[in-house]
C-alpha positions in Angstrom: 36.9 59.1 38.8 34.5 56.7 36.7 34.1 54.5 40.2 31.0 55.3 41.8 29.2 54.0 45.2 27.8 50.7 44.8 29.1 49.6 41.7 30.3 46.3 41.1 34.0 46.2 40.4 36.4 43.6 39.7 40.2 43.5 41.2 42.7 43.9 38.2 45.9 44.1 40.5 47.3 42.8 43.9 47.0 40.5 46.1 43.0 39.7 45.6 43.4 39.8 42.0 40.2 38.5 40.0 37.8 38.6 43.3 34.7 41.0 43.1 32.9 43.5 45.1 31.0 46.2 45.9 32.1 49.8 46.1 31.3 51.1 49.9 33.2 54.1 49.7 35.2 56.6 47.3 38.1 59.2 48.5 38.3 61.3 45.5 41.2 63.4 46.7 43.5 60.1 47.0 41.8 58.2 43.7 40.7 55.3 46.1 37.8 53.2 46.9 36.9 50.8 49.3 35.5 47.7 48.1 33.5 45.0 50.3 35.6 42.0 51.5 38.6 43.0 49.6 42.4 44.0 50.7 41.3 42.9 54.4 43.7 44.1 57.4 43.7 43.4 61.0 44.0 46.8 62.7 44.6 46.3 66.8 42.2 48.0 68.6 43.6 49.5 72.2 40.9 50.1 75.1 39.7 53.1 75.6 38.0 53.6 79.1 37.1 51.5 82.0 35.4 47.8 81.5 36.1 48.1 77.3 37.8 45.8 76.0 40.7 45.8 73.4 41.5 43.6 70.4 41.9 42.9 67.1 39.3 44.3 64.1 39.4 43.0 60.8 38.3 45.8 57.8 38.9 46.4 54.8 41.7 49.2 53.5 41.1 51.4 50.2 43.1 50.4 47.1 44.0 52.4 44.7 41.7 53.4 41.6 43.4 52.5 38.7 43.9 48.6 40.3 39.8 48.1 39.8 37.7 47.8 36.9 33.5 48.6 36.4 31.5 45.4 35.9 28.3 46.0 33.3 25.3 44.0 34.2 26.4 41.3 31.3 29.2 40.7 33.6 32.2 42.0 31.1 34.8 44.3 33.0 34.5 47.8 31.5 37.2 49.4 29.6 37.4 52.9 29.2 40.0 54.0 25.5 40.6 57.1 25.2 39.6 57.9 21.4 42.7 59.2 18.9 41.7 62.3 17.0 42.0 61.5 13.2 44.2 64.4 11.6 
């Protein structure tokens, strides 16, 4: 995985296409990251003991590797080629 913690990467795909962010965390098993502010979710929170409260938490989900690009410090998005061999 080229995607690292704390890299700047730019949405390619989906639905916050051409937003940017911060990497917070990488699952390398499941070729996902988690990136700051992006693909948001409102996960409902039940309560668990006596005098909590329950409700409704806003985070962020993991998408998928291959839907986010590396952004160099001149602000280009980073594409990786594979080279051909010459024969």
């Amino acid at each position: 995985m080229k995607v690292k913690v704390n890299d700047k990467v730019k949405i390619i795909a989906g639905k916050d296409k051409g937003k940017e962010g911060k990497v917070l965390q990488t699952f390398k098993k499941e070729d996902k990251v988690i990136v700051a502010n992006i693909n948001m979710i409102k996960k409902h929170i039940k309560p668990n003991g006596q005098g909590e409260t329950g409700g409704i938490r806003e985070m962020e989900a993991p998408i998928h590797v291959s839907n986010v690009k590396v952004i160099t410090e001149d602000k280009k998005a980073k594409t990786t080629k594979k080279e051909k061999k010459a024969n």
